[in-house]
LUMPA-451356 format. One line per 8 residues: number of its first residue (from 1); their letters; for each residue x, y, z of N, C-alpha, C. Coordinates in Angstrom, 1 decimal. Atoms other than C-alpha are relative to their C-alpha. Example, Ala and Ser with C-alpha at 12.3 -4.5 7.8 and 13.67 -1.06 7.14 Angstrom:
1	as	0.9 -1.2 0.0 12.3 -4.5 7.8 0.9 1.2 0.0; -0.9 -1.1 0.0 13.7 -1.1 7.1 -0.8 1.1 0.8
REM end
This chain:
1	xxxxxxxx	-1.2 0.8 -0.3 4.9 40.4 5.9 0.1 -1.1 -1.1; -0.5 1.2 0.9 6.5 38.0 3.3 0.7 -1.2 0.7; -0.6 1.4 -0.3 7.4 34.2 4.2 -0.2 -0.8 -0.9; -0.7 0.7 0.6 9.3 32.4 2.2 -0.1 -1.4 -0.1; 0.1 1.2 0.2 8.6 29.1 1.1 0.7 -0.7 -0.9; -1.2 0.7 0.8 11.5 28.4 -1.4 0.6 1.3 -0.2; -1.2 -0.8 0.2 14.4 30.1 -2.3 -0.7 1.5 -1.2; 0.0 -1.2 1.0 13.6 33.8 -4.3 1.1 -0.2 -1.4
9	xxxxxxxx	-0.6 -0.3 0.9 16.2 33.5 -6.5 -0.1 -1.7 -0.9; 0.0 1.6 1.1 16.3 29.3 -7.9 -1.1 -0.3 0.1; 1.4 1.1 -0.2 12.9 28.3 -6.6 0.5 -1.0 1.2; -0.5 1.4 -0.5 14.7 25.5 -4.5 -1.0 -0.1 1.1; 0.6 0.3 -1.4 12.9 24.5 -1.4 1.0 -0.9 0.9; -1.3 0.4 -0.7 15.9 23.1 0.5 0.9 1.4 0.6; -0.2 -1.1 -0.6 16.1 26.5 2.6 -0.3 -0.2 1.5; -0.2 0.1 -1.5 16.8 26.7 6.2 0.5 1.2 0.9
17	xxxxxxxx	-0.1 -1.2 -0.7 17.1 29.7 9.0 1.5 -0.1 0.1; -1.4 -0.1 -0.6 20.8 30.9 9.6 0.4 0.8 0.6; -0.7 -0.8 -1.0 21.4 33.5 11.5 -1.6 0.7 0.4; 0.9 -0.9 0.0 19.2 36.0 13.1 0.9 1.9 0.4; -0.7 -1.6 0.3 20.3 40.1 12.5 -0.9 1.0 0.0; 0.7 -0.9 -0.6 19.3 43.2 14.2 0.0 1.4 -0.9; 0.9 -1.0 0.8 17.5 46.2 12.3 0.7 1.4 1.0; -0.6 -1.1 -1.0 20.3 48.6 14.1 -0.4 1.4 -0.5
25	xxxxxxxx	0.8 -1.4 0.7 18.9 51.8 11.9 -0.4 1.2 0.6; 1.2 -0.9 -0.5 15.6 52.6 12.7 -0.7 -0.6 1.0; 1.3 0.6 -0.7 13.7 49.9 14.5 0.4 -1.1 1.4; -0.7 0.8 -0.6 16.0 47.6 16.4 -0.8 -1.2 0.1; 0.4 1.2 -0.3 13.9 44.5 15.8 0.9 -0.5 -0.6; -0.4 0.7 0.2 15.2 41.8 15.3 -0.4 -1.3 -1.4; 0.5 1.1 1.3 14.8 39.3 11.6 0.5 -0.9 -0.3; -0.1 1.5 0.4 15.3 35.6 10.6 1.2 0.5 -1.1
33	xxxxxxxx	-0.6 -0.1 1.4 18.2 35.5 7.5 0.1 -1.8 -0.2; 0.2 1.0 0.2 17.4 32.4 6.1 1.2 -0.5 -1.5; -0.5 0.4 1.2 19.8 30.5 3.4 -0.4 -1.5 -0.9; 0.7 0.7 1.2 18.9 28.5 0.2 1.9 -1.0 -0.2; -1.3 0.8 -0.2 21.4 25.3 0.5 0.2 -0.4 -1.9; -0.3 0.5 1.6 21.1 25.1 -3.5 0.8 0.9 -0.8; -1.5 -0.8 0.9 22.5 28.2 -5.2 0.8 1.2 1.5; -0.3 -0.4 -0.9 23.5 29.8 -1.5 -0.3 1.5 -0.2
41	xxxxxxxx	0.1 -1.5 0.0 21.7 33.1 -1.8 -0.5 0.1 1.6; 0.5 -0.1 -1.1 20.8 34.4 1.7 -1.3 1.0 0.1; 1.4 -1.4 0.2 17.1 36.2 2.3 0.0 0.3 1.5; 0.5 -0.4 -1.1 15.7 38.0 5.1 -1.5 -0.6 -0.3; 1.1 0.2 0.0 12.6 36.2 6.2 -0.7 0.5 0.4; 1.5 -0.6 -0.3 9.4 37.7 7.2 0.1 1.5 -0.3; 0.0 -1.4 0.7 10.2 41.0 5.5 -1.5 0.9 -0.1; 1.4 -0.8 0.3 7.5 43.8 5.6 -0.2 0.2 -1.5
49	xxxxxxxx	0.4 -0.2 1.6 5.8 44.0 2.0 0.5 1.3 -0.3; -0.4 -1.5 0.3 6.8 46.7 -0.2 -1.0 0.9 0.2; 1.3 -1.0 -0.2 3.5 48.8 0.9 0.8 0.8 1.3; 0.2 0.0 -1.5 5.0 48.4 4.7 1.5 0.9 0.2; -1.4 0.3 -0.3 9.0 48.5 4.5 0.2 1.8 -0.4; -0.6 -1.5 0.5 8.9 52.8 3.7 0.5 0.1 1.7; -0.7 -0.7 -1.0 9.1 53.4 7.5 1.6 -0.1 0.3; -1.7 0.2 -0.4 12.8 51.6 7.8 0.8 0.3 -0.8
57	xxxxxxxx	-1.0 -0.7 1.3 14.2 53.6 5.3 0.1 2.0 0.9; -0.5 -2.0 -0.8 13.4 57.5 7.8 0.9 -0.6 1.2; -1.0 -0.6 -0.7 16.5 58.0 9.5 0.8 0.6 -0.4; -1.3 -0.7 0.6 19.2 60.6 9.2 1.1 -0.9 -0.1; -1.2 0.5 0.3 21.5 58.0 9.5 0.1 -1.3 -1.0; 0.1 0.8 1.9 20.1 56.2 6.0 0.5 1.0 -1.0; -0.7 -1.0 0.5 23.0 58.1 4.5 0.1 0.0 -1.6; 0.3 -0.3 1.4 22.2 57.3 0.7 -1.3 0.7 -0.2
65	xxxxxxxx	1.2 -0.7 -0.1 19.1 59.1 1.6 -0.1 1.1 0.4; 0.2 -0.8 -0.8 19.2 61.5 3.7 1.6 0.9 -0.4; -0.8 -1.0 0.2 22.7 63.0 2.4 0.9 0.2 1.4; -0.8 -0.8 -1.5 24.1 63.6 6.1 0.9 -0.1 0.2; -1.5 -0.3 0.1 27.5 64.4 7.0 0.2 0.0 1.8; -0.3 -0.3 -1.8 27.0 64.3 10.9 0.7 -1.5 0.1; -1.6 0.9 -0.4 29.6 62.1 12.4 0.7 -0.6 -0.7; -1.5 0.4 0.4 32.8 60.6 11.7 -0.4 -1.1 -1.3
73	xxxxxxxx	0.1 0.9 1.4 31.7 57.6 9.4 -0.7 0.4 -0.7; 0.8 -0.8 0.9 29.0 59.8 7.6 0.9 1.1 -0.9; -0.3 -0.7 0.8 31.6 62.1 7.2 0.7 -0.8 -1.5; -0.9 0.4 0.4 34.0 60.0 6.1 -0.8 -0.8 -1.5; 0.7 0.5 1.0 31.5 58.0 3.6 0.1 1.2 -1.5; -0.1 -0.8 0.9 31.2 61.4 1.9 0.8 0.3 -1.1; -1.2 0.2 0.6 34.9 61.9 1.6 0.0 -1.3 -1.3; -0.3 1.3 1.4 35.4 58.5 -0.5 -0.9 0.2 -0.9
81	xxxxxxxx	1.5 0.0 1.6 32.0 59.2 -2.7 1.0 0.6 -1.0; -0.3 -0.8 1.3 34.0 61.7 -4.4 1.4 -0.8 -0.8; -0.9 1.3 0.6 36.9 58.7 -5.6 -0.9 -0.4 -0.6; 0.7 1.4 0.5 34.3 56.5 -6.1 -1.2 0.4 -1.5; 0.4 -0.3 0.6 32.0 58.4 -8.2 1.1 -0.2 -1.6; -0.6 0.2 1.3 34.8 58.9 -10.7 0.9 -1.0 -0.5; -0.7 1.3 0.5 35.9 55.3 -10.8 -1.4 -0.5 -0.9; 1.1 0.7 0.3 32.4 54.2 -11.4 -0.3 0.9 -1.5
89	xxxxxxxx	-0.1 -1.0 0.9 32.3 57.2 -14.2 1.1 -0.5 -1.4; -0.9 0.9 1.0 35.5 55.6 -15.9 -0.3 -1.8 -0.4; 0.4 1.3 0.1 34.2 52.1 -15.3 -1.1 -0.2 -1.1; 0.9 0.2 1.4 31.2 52.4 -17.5 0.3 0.8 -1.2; -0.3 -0.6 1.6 33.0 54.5 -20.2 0.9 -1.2 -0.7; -0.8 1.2 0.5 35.4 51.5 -20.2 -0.7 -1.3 -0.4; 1.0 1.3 0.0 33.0 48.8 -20.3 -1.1 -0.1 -0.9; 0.9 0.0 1.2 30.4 50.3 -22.8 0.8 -0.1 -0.8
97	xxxxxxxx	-0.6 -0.7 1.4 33.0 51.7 -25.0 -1.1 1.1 -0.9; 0.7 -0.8 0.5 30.5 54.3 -25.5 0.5 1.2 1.0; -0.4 -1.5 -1.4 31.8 58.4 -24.2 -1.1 0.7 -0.1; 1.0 -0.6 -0.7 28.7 59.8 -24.6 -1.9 -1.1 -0.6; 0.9 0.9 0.1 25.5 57.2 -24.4 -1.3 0.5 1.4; 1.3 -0.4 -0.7 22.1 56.8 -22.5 0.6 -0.9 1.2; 0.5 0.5 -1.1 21.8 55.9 -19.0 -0.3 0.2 1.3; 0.9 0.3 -1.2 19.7 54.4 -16.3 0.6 -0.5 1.2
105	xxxxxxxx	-0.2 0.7 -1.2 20.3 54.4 -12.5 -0.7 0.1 0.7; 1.2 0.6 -1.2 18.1 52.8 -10.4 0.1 0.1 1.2; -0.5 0.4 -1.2 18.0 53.5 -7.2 0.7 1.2 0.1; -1.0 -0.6 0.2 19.7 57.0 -7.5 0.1 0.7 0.8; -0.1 -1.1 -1.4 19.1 58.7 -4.0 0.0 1.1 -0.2; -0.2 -1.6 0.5 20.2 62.1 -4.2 0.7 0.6 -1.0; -0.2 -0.3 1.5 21.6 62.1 -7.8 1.8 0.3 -0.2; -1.5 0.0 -0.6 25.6 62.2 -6.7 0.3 -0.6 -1.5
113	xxxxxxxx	-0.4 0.6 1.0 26.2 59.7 -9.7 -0.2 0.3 -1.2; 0.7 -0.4 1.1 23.9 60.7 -12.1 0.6 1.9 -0.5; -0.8 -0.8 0.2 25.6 64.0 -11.7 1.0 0.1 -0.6; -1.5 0.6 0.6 28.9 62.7 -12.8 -0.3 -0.2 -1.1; 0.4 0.8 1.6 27.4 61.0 -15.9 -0.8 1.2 -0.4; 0.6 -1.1 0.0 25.9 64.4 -16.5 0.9 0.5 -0.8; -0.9 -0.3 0.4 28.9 65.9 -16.4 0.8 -0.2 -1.1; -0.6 0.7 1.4 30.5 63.7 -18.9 -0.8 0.0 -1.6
121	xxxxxxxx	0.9 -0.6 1.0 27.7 64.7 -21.5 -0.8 -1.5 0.0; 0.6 1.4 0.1 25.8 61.3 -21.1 -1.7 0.7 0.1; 1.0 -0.4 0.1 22.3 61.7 -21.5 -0.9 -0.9 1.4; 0.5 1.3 -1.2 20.6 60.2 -17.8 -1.0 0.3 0.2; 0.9 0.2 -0.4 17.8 59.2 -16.4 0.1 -0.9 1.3; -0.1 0.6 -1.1 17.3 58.2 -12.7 -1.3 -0.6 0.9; 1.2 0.6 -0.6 14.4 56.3 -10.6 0.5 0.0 1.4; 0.2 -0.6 -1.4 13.9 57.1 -6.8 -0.9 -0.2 0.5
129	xxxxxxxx	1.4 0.1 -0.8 11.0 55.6 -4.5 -0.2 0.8 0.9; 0.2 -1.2 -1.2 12.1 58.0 -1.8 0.2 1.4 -0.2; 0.5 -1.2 0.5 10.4 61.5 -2.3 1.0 0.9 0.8; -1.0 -1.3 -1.0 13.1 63.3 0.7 1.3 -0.3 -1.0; -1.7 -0.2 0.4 16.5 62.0 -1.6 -0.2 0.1 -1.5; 0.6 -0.4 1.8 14.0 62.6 -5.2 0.5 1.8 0.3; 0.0 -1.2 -0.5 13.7 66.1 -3.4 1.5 0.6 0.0; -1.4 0.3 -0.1 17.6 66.0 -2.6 0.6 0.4 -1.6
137	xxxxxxxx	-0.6 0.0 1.1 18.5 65.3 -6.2 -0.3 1.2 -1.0; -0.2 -0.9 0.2 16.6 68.1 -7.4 0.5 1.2 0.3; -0.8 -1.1 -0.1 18.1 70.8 -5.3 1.5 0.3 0.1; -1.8 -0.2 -0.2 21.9 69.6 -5.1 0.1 -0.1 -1.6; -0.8 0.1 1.1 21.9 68.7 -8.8 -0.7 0.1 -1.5; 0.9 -0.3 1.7 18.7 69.7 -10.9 -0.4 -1.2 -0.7; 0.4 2.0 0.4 17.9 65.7 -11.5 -1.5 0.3 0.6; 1.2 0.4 -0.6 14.6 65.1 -11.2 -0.3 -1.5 -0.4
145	xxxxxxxx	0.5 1.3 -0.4 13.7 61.5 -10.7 -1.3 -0.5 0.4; 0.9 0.5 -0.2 11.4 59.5 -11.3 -0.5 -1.1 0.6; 0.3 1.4 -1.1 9.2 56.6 -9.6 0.7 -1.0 -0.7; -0.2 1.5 0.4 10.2 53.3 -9.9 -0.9 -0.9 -1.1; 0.8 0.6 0.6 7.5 52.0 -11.2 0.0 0.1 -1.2; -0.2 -0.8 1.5 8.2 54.1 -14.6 1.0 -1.1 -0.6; -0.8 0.9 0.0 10.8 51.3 -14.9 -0.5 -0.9 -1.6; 0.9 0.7 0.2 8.2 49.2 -16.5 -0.4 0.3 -1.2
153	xxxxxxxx	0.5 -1.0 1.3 7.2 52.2 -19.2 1.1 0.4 -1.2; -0.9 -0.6 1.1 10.3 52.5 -21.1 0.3 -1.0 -1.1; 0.3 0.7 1.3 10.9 51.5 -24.7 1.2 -0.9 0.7; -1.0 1.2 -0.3 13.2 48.3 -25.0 1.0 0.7 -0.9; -1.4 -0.8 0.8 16.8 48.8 -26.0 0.1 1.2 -0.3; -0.3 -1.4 -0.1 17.3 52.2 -24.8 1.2 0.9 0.9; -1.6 -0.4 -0.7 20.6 52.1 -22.9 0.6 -0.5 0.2; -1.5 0.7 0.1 24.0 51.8 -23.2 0.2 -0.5 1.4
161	xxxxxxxx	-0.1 -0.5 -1.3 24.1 51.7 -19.3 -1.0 -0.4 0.5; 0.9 0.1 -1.4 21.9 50.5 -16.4 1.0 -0.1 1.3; -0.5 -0.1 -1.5 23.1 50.9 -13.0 -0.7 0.1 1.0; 0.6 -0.1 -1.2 22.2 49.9 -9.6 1.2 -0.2 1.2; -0.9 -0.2 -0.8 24.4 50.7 -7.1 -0.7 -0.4 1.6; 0.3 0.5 -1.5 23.7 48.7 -3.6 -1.5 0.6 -0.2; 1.1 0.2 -0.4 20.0 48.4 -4.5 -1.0 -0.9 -0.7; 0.7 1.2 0.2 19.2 45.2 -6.1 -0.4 -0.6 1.4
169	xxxxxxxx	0.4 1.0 -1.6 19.2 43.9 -2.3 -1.0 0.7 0.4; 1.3 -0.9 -0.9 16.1 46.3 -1.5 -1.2 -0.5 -1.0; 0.8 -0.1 0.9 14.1 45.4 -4.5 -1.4 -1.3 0.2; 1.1 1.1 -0.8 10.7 43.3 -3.4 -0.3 -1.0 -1.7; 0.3 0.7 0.8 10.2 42.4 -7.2 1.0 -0.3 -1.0; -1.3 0.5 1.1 13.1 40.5 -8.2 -0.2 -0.7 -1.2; 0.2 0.2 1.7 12.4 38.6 -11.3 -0.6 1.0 -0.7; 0.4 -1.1 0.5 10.3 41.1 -12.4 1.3 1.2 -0.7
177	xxxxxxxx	-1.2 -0.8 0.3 13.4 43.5 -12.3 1.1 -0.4 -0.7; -1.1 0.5 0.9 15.9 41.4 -13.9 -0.4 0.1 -1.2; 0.7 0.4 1.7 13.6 40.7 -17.1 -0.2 1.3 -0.4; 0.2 -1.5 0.5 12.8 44.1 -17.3 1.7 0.6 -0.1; -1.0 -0.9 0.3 16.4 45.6 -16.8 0.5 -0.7 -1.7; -0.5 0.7 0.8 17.5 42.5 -19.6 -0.8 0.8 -1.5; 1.0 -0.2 1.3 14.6 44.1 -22.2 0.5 1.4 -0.1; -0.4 -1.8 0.3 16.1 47.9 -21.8 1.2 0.1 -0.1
185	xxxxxxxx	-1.7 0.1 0.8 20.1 47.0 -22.7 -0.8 0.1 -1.5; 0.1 -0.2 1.5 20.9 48.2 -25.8 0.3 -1.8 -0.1; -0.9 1.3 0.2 22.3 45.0 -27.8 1.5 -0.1 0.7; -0.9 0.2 -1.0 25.6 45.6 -26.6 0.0 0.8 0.9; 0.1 -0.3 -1.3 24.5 47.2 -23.7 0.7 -0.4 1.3; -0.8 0.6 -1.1 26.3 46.7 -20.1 -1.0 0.7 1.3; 0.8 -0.1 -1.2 24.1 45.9 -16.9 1.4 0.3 1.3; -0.8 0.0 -1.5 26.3 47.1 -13.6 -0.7 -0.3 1.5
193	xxxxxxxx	0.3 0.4 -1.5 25.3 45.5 -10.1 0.8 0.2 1.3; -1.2 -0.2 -1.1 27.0 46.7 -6.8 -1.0 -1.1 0.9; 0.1 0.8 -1.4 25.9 44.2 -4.0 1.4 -0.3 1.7; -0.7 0.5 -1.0 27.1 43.3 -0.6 -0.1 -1.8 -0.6; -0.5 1.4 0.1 29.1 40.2 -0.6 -0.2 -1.2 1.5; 0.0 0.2 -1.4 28.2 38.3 2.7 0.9 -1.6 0.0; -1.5 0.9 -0.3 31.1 35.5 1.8 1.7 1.0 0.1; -1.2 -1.5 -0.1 33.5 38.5 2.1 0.8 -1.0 1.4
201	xxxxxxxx	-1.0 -0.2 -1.0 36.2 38.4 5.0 -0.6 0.2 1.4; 0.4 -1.1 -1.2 35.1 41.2 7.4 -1.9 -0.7 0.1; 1.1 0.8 -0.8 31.3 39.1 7.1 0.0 -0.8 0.8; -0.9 1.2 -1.1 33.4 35.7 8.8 0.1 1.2 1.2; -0.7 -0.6 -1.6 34.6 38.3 11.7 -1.3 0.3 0.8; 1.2 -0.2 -1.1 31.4 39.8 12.4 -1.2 -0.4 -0.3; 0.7 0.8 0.2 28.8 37.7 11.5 -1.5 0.3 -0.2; 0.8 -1.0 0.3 25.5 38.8 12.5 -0.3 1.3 0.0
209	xxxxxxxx	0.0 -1.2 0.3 26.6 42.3 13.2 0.8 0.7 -1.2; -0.5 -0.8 1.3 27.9 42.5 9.8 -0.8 1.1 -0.3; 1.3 -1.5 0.4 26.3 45.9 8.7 -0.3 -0.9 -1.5; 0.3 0.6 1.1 26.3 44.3 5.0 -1.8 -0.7 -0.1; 1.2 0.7 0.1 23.0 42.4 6.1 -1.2 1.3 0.0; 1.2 -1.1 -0.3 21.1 45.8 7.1 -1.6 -0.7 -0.4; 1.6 0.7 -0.1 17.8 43.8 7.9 -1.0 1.6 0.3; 0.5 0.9 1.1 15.2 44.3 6.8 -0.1 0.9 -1.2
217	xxxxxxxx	-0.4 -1.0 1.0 16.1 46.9 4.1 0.9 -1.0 -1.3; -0.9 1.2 1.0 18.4 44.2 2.2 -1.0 -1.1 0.1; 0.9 1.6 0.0 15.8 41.4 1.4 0.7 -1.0 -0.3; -0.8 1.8 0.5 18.6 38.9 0.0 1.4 0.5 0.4; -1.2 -0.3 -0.5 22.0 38.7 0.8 1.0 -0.8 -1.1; -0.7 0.3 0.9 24.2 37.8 -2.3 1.3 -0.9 0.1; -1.2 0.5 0.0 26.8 35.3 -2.6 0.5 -0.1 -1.6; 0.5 0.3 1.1 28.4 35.2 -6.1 -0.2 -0.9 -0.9
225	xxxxxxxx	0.6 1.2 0.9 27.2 31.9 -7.1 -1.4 0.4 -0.2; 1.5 -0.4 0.5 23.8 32.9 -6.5 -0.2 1.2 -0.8; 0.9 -1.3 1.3 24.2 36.4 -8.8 0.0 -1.0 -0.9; 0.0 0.6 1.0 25.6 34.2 -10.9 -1.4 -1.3 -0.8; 0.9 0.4 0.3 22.6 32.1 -11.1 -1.3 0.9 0.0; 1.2 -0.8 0.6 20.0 34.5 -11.1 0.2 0.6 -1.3; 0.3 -0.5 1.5 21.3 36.1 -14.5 0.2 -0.7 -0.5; -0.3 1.3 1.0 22.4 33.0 -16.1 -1.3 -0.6 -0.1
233	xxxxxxxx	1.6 0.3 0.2 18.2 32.2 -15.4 -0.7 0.7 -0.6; 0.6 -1.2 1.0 17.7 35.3 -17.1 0.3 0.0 -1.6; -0.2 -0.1 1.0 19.6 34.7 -19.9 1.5 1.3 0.0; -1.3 -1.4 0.0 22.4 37.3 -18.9 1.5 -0.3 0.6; -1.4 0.9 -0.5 26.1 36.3 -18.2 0.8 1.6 1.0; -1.2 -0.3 -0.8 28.7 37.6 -15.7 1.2 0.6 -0.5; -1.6 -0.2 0.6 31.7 39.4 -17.5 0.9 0.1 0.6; -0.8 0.1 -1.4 33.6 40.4 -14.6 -0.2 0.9 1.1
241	xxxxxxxx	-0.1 0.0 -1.8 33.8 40.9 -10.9 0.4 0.5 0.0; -0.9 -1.1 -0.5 35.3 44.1 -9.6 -0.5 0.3 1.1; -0.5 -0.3 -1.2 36.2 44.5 -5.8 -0.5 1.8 -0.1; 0.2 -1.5 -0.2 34.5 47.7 -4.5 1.0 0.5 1.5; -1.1 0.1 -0.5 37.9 48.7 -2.6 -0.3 0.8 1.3; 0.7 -0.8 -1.1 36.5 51.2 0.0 -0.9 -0.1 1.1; 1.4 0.8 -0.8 33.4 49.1 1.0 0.5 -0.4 1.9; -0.3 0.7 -1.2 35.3 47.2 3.6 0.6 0.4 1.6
249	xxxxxxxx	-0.4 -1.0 -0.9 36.4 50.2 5.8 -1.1 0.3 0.3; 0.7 -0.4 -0.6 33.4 51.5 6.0 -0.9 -1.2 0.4; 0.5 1.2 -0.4 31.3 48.4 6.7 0.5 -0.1 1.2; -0.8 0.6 -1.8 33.8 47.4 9.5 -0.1 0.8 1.0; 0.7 -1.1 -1.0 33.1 50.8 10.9 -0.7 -0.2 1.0; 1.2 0.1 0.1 29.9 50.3 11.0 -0.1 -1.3 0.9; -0.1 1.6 -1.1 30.4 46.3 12.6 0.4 0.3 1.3; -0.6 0.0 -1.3 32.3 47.8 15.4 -0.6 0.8 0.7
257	xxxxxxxx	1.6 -0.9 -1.0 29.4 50.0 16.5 -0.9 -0.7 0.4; 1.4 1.0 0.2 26.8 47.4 15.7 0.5 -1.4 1.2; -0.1 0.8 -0.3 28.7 44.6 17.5 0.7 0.2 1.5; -1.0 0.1 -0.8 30.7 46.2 20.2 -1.0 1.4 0.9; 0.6 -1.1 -0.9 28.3 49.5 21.0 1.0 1.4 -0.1; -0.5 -0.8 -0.4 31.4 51.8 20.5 0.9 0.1 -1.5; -1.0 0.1 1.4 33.8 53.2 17.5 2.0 -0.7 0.2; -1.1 0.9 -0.2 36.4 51.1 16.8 1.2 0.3 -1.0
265	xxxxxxxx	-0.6 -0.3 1.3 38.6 52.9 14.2 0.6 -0.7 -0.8; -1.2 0.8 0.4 41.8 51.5 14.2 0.1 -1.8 -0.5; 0.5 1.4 0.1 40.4 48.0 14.7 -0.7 -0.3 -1.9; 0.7 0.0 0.9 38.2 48.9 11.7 0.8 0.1 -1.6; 0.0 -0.2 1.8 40.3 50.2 9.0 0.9 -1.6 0.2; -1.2 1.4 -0.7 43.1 46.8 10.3 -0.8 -1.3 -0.7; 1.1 0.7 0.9 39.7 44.8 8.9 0.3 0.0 -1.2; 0.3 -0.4 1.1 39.1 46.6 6.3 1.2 0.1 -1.1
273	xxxxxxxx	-1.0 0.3 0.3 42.4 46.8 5.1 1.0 -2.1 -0.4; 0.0 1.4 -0.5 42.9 42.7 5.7 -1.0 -0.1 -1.3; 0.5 0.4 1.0 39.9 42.7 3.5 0.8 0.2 -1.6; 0.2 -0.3 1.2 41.1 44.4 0.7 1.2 -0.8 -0.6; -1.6 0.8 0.5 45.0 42.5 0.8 -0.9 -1.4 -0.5; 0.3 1.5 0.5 42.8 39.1 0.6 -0.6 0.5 -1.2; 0.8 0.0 1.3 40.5 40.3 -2.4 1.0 0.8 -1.0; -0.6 -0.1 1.1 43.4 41.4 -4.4 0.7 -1.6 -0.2
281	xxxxxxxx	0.0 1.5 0.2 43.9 37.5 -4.7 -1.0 -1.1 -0.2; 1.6 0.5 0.0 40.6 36.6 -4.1 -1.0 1.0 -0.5; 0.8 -0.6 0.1 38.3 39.0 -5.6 -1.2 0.1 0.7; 1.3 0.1 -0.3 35.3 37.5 -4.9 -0.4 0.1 1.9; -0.2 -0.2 -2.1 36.1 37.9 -0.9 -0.1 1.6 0.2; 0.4 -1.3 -0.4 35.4 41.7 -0.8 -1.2 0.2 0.5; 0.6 -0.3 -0.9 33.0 43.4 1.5 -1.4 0.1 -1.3; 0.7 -0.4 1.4 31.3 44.6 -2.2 0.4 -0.6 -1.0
289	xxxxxxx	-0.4 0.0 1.3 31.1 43.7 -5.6 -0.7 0.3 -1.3; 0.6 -0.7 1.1 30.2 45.2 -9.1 0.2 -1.5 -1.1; 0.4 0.8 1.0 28.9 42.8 -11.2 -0.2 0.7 -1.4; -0.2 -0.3 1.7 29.6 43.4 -15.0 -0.7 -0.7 -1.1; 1.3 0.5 0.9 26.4 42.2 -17.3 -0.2 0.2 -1.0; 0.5 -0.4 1.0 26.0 41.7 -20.2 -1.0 -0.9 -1.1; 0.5 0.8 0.3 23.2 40.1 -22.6 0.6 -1.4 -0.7
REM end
């Protein structure tokens, strides 16, 4: 178990408990979310160590894992992958300015992405701690993936491209991981970060049954002052913020099971929707957001 005695991300010690949020998954306990009143990142306190935290990751309905398509919002998640894939596909051809380069996605599940970037003649490489969606990637897409820890073994300045799509919030060795991803951009290299936003909209409505928090699987809970200060302590700036436009339907889904016991569709997309009118004004008010990095 990890307890936190200053903030993970500034150091601060001016941290205090703020909510508490239930592990609806696998385990239904219950975990502390503690916030840092300095750069306002939010953590989960007493988190199982990364030796401990593999059991709350088996369930069929850990759908970057396990692939599954059973019920309505599993299906439905599927459906949008295949948009979303090929925005994120144009997004980093637009953003490197490189159409066929190297890259790394961390975190790649069952290889859905790395597929795409495949496709487009890019030369990829993916890292995967979980052996059922490593397994996964080689039989839906011939990706074989490697541990994480390999992370650590690769030469410096070796891709146009790093990508972590909704799994910086899982990662137990945050500085570690920043300084390392910062040493493997090329020079003009482009870092991409997808996080949950928990100053969003649809977080305000349902608070601690936001799904966004998914305790204890999300160790921090991002606001973006606090990305913004963890890579500006790296040495890495912010270029821009882009609204992941789909997030906030399915999230809200997901809130109206978690908070109510039952599906709430209409209610949900009415959210989610709501979300997305305010963050085309507000950006930084989306359910998600893709952080654009560069040294």
């Amino acid at each position: 178990m990890i307890h936190y005695e200053c903030c993970p991300v500034c150091k601060s010690k001016s941290i205090e408990k703020d909510i508490d949020s239930t592990d609806y998954t696998v385990s239904k306990e219950i975990f502390p979310i503690w916030k840092c009143n300095s750069c306002t990142v939010k953590f989960t306190q007493d988190v199982p160590s990364q030796e401990a935290i593999g059991r709350y990751y088996k369930s069929d309905n850990y759908v970057s894992h396990s692939d599954t398509k059973k019920g309505f919002i599993h299906s439905l998640y599927h459906t949008v992958r295949s948009i979303t894939l090929k925005s994120k596909k144009n997004l980093i051809i637009s953003e490197t300015r490189v159409k066929k380069g190297n890259i790394l996605d961390i975190g790649c599940g069952t290889g859905a992405f790395l597929s795409k970037m495949k496709s487009a003649d890019w030369s990829i490489l993916g890292l995967e701690p979980d052996e059922m969606a490593a397994e996964k990637a080689s039989i839906l897409y011939k990706i074989q993936p490697q541990n994480p820890i390999e992370l650590f073994s690769k030469a410096p300045e070796s891709f146009d491209a790093i990508t972590m799509w909704h799994v910086l919030e899982h990662v137990h060795q945050l500085e570690e991981y920043v300084v390392q991803l910062k040493k493997l951009l090329k020079k003009d290299g482009v870092l991409f970060i997808a996080v949950p936003n928990y100053t969003s909209f649809d977080s305000k409505l349902y608070k601690n049954h936001w799904a966004g928090y998914d305790v204890p699987r999300h160790l921090y809970h991002f606001s973006p002052k606090s990305m913004e200060v963890l890579m500006n302590n790296h040495g890495l700036n912010i270029k821009k913020i882009k609204p992941m436009w789909f997030d906030p339907f399915y999230v809200s889904m997901l809130g109206e099971l978690q908070q109510y016991g039952k599906n709430n569709i209409l209610k949900a997309f009415l959210i989610g929707f709501l979300t997305d009118i305010i963050s085309l004004f507000r950006n930084k008010k989306c359910t998600s957001l893709i952080y654009v990095i560069t040294k």
